[in-house]
N, C-alpha and C positions, 0 to 999 in steps of 0.2 A: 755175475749178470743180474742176479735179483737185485745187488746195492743199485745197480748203473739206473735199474726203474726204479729205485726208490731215492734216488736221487732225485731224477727228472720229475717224479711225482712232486716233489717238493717244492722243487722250484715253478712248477705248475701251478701250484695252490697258494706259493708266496705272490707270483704273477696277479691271480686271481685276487689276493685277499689285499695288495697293492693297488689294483684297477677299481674298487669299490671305494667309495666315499662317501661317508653319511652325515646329512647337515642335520643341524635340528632345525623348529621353527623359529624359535629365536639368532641364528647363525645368517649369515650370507657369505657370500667368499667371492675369489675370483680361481680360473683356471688358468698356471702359464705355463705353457710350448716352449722348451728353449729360451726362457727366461723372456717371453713377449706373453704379454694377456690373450689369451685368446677368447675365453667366456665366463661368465657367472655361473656360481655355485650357487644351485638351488634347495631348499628344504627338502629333504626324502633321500631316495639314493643317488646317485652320480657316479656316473661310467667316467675313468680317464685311461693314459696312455702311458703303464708304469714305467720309471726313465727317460719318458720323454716329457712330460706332462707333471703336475706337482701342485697340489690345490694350495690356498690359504685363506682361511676362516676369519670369520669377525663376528665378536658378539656385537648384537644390535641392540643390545637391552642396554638401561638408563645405568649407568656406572659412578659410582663416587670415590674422590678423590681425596684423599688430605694432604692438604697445604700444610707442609710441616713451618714450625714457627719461627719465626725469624724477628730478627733486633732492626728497629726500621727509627728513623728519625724524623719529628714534626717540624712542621715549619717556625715552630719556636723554639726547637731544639732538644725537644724532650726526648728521651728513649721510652720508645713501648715494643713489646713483644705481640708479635699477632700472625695467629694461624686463623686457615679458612678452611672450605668444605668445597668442593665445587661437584655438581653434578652437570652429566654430559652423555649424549648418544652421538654413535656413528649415525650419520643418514644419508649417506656413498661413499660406501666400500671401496670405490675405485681409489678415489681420492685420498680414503684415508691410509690405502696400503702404497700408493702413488706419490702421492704428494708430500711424504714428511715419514722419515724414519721410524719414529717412534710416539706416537700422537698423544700417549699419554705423558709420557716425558715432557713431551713439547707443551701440555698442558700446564704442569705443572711450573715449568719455568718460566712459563709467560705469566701465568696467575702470578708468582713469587715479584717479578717485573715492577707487575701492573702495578701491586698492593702497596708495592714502595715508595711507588711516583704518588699514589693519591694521599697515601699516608703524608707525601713529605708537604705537598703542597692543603697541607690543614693544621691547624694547631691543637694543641692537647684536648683542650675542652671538646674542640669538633669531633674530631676523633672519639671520646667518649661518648658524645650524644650524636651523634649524627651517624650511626650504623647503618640505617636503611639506605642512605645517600652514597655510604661506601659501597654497599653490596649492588646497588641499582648502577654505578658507575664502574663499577670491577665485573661485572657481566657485563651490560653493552661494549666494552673495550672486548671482551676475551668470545664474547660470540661472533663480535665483527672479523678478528682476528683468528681465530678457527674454521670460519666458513669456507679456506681455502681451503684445510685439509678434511672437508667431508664430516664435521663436525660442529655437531649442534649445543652451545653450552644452556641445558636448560634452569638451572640457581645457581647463586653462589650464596654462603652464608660464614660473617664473621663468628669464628667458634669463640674466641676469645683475646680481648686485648688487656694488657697486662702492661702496666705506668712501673716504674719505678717506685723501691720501697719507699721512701721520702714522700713520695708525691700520693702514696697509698693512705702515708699517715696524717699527712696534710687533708686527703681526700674528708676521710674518718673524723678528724677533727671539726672541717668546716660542717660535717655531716651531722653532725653531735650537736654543733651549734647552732645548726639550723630549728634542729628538734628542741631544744631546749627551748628557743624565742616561740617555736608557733606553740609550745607548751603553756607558755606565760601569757601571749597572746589571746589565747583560748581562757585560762584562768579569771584573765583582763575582763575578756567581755562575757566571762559567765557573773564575776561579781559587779557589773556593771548594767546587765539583763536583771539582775537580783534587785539591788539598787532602783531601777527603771519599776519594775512589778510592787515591790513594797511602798513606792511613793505613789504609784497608782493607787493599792490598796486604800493609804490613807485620805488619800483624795475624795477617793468613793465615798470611806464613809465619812466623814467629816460634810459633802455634801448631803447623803442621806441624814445625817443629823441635820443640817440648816434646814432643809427639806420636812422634815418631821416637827422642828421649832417653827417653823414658818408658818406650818398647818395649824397646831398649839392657839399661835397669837392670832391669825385666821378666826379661828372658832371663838377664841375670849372675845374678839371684837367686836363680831358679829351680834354675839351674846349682850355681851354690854350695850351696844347699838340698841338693840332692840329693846334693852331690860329701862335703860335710858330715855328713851323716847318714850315707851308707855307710861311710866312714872311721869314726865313730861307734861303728858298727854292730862293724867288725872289730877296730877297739883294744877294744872291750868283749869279744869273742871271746878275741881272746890275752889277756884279763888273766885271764881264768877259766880257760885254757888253764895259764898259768903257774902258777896256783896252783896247778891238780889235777896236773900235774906235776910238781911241789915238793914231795908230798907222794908221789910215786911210785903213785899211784891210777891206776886205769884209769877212762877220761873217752870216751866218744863224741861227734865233732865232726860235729854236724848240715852236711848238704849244702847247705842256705844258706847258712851260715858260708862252705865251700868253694866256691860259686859268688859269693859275697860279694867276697871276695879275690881269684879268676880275675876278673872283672870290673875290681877296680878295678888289678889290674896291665895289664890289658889298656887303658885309660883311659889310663893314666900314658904306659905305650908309646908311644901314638898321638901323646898332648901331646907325646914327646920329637921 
């Protein structure tokens, strides 16, 4: 008799411990009856109807995916290798447990799809350089294409594409040779900067010299000019001097004249 209540007790407490259901606050769920939706699972505890009744959860939180890598061909025929990253939230539950099996599945093979078709319609070079145009075009395609299933694709990011060995070494090469021209290029117009500055330099001074001769000849002129003109000045004195004295006349010799002559003996002195 005591098994018979320790039976029932059990299956009491399994009833019990069946009819409770605890979401978190990142969780939502829905509740189904006989395989028909009947309500949502809410954050906390939740009462249901064990055996008739049967919850299913969903996380709601931002989930990442990896795009395993696949051999895809360009529209010029190149082979590359390229995985991606896709990040994604549920944002109804209904839909997402409703409408499509398996949502992350279904993610993953749409992105795989998608990545194909844009890969095929771009050529090598694009493909290389034009990532942000893949990832802005591989999201708008896979968020338009998910919002049926209660799914929000919030980025995608190419992790990596990968050319063929050949075309890695080709890569490398032109890469090399790039470097080397703006090497020399640089080299170009440093010794051609150098060249530019040193003909300036001589310019300068070659003017500063004209410039300083200029001043030179300037001054001597100036000098002579004047050393010229006052001798001038007193040969012109004594010839009229001599005359009016050859004739025994009396001649008054302006005080110019006399400052004229102290002056330029005075000059002479100095130069001796």
């Amino acid at each position: 008799m005591s098994w018979f209540w320790l039976i029932i007790g059990l299956i009491v407490l399994y009833i019990i411990i069946k009819s409770v259901v605890i979401i978190n606050q990142y969780e939502s769920g829905l509740v189904f009856r006989l395989g028909k939706v009947s309500r949502l699972l809410h954050p906390g505890v939740n009462i249901i109807i064990p055996f008739i009744e049967y919850p299913a959860k969903v996380d709601m939180r931002t989930k990442v995916i990896d795009i395993p890598p696949q051999e895809m061909i360009t529209k010029d025929n190149a082979t590359v290798s390229v995985d991606a990253i896709v990040y994604y939230r549920v944002i109804d539950v209904k839909r997402a447990l409703l409408e499509v099996q398996d949502y992350e599945y279904a993610i993953i093979n749409l992105a795989q799809t998608t990545l194909r078709a844009i890969i095929g319609s771009l050529e090598l070079d694009e493909v290389l350089n034009r990532r942000e145009f893949i990832n802005s075009k591989l999201l708008e395609t896979l968020d338009r294409d998910t919002d049926a299933w209660g799914v929000r694709v919030e980025k995608v990011e190419l992790r990596e594409i990968d050319p063929p060995e050949d075309i890695k070494n080709a890569m490398t090469q032109q890469m090399k040779a790039e470097r080397l021209k703006r090497a020399a290029i640089l080299e170009a117009e440093g010794e051609k900067q150098s060249k530019i500055l040193k003909a300036e330099g001589v310019a300068e001074s070659l003017r500063i010299e004209a410039e300083g001769q200029a001043k030179a000849i300037k001054i001597v002129a100036e000098a002579a000019q004047q050393y010229f003109k006052n001798e001038a000045q007193l040969y012109k004195a004594l010839e009229v001097a001599s005359i009016v004295l050859k004739d025994n006349s009396k001649f008054v010799i302006s005080e110019n004249v006399l400052d004229l002559v102290k002056n330029l003996l005075k000059s002479k002195e100095k130069s001796k």
